[in-house]
C-alpha positions as CSV (number, residue, x, y, z in Angstrom):
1,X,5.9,-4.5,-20.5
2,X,2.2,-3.0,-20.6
3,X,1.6,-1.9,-17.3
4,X,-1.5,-0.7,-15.6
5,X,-1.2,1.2,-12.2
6,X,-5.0,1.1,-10.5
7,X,-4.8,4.6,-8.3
8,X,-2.9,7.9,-8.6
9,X,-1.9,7.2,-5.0
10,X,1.8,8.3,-3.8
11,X,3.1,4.7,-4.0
12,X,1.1,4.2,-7.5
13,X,2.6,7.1,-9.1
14,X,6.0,6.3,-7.4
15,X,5.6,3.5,-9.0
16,X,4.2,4.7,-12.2
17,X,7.6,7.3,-12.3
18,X,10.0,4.7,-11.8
19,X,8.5,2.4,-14.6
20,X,8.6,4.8,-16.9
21,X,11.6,6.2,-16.6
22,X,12.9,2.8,-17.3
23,X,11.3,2.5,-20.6
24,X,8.2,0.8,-19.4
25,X,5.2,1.3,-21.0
26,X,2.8,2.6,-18.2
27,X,-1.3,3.8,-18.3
28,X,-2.0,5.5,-14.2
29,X,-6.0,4.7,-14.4
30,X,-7.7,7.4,-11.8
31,X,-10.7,9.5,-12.0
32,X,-9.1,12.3,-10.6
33,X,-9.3,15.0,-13.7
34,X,-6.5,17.7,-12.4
35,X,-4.4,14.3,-12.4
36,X,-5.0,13.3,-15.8
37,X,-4.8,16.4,-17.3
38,X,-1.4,17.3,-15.6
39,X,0.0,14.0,-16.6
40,X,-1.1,14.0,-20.2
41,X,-0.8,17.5,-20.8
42,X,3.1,17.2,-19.8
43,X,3.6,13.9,-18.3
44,X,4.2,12.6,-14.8
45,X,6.4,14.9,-13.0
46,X,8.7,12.8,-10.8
47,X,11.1,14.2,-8.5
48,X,13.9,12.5,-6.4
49,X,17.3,12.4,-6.0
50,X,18.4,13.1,-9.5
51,X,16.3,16.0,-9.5
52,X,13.0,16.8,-11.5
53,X,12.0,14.7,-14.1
54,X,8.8,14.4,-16.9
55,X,8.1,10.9,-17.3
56,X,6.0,9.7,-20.4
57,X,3.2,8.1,-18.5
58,X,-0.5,7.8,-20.0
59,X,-3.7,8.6,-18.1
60,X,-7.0,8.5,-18.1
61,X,-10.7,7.4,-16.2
62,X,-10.9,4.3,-18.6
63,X,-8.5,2.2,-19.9
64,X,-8.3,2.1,-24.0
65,X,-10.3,-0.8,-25.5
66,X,-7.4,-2.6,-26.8
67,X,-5.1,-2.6,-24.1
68,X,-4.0,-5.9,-22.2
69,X,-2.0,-5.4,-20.0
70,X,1.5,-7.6,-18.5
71,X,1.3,-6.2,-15.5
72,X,-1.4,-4.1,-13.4
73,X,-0.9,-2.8,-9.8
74,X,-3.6,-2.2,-7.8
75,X,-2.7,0.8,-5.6
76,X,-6.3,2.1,-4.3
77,X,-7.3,2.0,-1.2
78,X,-9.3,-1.4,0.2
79,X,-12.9,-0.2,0.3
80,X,-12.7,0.9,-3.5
81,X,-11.6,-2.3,-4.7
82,X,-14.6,-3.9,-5.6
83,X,-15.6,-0.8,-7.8
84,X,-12.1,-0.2,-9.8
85,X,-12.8,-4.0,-10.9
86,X,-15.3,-3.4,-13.3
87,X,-12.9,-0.4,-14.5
88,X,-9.4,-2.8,-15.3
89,X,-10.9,-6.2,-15.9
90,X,-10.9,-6.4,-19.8
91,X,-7.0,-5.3,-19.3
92,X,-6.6,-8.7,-17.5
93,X,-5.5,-11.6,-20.1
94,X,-4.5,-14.7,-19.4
95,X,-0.7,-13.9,-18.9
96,X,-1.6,-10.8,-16.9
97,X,0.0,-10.8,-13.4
98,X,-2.3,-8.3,-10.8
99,X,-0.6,-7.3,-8.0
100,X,-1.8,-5.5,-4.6
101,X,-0.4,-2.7,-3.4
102,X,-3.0,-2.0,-0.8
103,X,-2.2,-0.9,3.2
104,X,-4.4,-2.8,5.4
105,X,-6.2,-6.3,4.8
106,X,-9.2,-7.3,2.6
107,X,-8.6,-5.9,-1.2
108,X,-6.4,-9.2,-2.2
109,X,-9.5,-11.8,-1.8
110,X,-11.5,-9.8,-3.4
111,X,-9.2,-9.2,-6.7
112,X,-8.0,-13.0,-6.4
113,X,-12.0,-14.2,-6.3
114,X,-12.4,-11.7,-9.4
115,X,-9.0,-13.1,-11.5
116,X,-8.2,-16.7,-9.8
117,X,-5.4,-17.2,-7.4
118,X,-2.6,-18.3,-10.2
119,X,-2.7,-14.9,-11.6
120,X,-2.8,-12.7,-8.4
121,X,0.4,-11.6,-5.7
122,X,0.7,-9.2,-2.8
123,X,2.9,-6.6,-2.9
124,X,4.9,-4.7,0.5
125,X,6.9,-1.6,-0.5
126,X,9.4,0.7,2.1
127,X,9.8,2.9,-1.2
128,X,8.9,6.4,0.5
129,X,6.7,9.2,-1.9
130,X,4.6,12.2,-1.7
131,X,2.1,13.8,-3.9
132,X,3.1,17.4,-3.9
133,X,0.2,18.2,-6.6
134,X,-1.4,16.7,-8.8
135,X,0.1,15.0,-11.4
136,X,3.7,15.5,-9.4
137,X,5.1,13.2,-6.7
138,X,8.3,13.6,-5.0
139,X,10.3,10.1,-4.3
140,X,12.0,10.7,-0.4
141,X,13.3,7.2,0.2
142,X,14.5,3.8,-0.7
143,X,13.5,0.3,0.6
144,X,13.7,-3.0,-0.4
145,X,10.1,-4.0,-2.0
146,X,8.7,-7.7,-1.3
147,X,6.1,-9.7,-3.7
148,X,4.2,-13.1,-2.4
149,X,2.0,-15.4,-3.8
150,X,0.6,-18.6,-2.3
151,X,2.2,-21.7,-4.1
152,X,5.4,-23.3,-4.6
153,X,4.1,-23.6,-8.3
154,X,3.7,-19.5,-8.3
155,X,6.5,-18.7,-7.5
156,X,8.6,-18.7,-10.5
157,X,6.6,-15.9,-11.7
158,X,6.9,-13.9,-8.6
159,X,10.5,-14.5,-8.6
160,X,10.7,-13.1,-12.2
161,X,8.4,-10.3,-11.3
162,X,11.0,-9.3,-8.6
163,X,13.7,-9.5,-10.8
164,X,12.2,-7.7,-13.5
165,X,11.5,-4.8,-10.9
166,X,14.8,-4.8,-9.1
167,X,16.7,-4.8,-12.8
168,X,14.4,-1.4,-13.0
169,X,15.8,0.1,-9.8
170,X,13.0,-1.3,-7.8
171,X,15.2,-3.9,-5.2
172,X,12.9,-6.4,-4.7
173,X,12.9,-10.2,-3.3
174,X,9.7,-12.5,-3.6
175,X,8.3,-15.6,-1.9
176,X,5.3,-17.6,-1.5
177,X,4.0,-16.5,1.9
178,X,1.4,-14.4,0.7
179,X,-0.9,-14.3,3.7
180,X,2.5,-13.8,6.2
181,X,3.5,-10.8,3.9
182,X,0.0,-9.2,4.3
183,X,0.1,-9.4,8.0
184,X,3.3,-8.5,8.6
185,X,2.6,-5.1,6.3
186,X,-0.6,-4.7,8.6
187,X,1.3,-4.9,12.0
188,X,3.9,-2.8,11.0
189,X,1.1,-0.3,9.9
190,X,-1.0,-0.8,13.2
191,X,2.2,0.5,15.3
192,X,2.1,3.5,14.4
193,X,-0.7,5.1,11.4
194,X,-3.4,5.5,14.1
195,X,-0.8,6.9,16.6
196,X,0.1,9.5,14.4
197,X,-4.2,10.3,13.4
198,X,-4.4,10.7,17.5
199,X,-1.5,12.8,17.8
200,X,-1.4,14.2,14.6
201,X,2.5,14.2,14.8
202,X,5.0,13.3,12.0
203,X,6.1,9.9,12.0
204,X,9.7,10.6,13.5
205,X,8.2,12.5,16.3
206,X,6.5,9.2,17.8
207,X,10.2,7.8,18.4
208,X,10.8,10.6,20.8
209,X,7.8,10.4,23.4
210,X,8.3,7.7,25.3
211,X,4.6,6.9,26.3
212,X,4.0,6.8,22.3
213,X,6.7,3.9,22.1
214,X,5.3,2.3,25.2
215,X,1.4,1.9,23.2
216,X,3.3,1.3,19.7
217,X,5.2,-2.0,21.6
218,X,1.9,-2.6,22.9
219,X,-0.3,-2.4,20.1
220,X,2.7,-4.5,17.8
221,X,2.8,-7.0,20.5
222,X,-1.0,-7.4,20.6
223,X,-1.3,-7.8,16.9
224,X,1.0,-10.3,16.2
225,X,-0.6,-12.8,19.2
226,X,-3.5,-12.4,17.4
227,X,-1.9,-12.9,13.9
228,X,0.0,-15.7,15.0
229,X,-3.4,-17.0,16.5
230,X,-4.2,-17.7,13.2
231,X,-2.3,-19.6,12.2
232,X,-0.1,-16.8,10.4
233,X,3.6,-17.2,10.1
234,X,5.2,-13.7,9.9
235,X,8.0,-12.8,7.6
236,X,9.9,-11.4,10.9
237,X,10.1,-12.4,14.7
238,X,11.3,-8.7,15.5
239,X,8.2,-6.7,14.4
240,X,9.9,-3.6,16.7
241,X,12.7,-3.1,14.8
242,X,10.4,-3.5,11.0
243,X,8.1,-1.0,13.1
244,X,11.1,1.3,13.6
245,X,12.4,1.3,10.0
246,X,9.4,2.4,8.7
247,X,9.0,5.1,11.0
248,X,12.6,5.7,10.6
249,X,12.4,6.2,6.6
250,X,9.5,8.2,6.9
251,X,10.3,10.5,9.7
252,X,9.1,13.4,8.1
253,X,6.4,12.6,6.5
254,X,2.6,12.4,7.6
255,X,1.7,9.0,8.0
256,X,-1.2,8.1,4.8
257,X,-4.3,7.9,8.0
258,X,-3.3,11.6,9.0
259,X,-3.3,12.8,5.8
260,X,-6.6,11.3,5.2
261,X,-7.9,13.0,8.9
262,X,-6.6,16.4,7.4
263,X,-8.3,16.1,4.1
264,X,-11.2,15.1,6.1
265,X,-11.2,11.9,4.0
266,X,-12.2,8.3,5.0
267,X,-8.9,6.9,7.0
268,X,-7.9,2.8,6.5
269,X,-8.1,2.1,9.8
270,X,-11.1,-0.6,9.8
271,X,-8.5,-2.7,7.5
272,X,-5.3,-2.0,9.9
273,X,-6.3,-2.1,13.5
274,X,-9.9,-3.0,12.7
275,X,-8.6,-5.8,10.8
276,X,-6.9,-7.1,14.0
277,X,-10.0,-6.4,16.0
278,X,-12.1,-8.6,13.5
279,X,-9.7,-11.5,13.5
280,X,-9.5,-11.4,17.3
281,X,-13.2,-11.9,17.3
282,X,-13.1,-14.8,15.4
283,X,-10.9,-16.3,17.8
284,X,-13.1,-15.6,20.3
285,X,-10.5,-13.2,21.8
286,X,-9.6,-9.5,22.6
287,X,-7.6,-6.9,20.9
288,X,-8.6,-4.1,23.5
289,X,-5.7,-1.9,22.7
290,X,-6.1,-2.1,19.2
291,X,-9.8,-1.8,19.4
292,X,-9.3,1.5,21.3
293,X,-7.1,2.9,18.7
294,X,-9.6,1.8,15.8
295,X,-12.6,3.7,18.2
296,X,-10.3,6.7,18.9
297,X,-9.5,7.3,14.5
298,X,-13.4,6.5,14.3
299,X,-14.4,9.6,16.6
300,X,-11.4,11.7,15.1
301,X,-13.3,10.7,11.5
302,X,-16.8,11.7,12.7
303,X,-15.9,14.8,14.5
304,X,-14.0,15.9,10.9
305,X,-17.2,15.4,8.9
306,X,-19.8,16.8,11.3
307,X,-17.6,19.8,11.4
């Protein structure tokens, strides 16, 4: 299978790593150069539990004229969908599957307006990874990895999608719940990313403070009324315990909006909690506690740039 991952993110060169390794033919389109010189120079250097590895993966800022791809994962962040379109769109053929791999809400309209709905499925991973340098990311955990689309007529091609990954090490299950995937994903990430940009803490560490369980119950609980709200039906009725898995498999690691705040980058949290903010407005509702942890990462993110 051609494959196309969209982002040298952690998850998209986990991803890229673990295709590869199987045999899969795999181009990681990025514009960061060190990137794409590391992994062409030598390949992708991918380390986990059966120790370092080089990986034959191809890179570059634009994809070869020729190529179509079989599959492409979208693994950039939601605000730079619309401009990585542009970038992977003759790659998209008419048996192409393109698959989001995006935290937050918001990317998947935009790439399903751009390719049509029959061709386009959500993805949720717990598969844990690092970028360590350029060019070299370190896999830390396992998880089960989930794919949706939105029809009963779709789902034959999600199913074999799954399959396809789990027969490359990649366990995964699919369904055709697309919107209750994305959601679910979303409130699991509002519980604790912006927590952790406050606090600047490790993941693991928010477990142990009681008051910072207290706000993630909170802010879960909030979320999913408003979720639900709309008409949304989650993949889980026990969003604490999802909550507590993902912190639980990632209990050392920074969660992706710290890391942003400490590389004084743009964070995701106007598609996480602002997300729930925005759909409680058009229910003519509140979110206050999520609304306070979306204005408390905003004035973390301007007090990082103005310094």
């Amino acid at each position: 299978m051609k494959t196309v991952i969209v982002g040298a993110s952690p998850v998209g060169c986990l991803f890229a790593g673990l295709l590869a390794k199987n045999g899969e033919d795999v181009f990681l389109l990025d514009r960061d150069e060190e990137t794409i010189s590391a992994v062409n120079g030598s390949g992708l250097k991918f380390e986990g539990s059966g120790g370092v590895q080089r990986v034959p993966v191809k890179a570059g800022a634009s994809l070869p004229e020729s190529l179509t791809a079989e599959l492409v994962l979208v693994c950039v962040r939601v605000s730079e969908t619309g401009e990585v379109l542009d970038r992977f769109a003759d790659s998209v053929g008419h048996r192409t599957s393109v698959v989001s791999l995006q935290d937050g809400v918001g990317g998947l309209p935009l790439i399903i307006n751009r390719f049509g709905i029959e061709r386009v499925f959500a993805c949720s991973t717990n598969l844990v990874a690092t970028i360590l340098e350029p060019g070299h990311v370190l896999h830390s955990g396992w998880g089960d990895t989930r794919i949706a689309c939105t029809s009963k007529e779709q789902l034959s091609k999600a199913k074999a999608l799954a399959a396809r990954f789990t027969r490359l090490g990649i366990k995964s299950a699919a369904g055709d719940n697309m919107a209750g995937l994305v959601w679910t994903r979303t409130i699991v990430q509002c519980g604790f990313y912006a927590l952790t940009a406050i606090t600047q803490l490790r993941n693991g560490s928010i477990l142990e403070i009681p008051e910072a369980v207290e706000l993630m119950e909170e802010t879960i609980a909030e979320a999913a009324r408003i979720v639900r709200g709309a008409g949304v039906v989650l993949l889980t009725d026990d969003l604490s315990a999802e909550v507590r898995r993902a912190i639980e498999a990632t209990a050392d690691n920074h969660s992706p909006m710290l890391s942003a705040i400490f590389r004084n980058k743009p964070t995701d949290v106007e598609v996480i909690n602002g997300a729930v903010v925005d759909l409680a407005g058009q229910q003519g509702a509140g979110a206050p506690i999520n609304a306070t942890l979306l204005n408390l990462v905003r004035a973390i993110e301007k007090t990082r740039t103005e310094s």
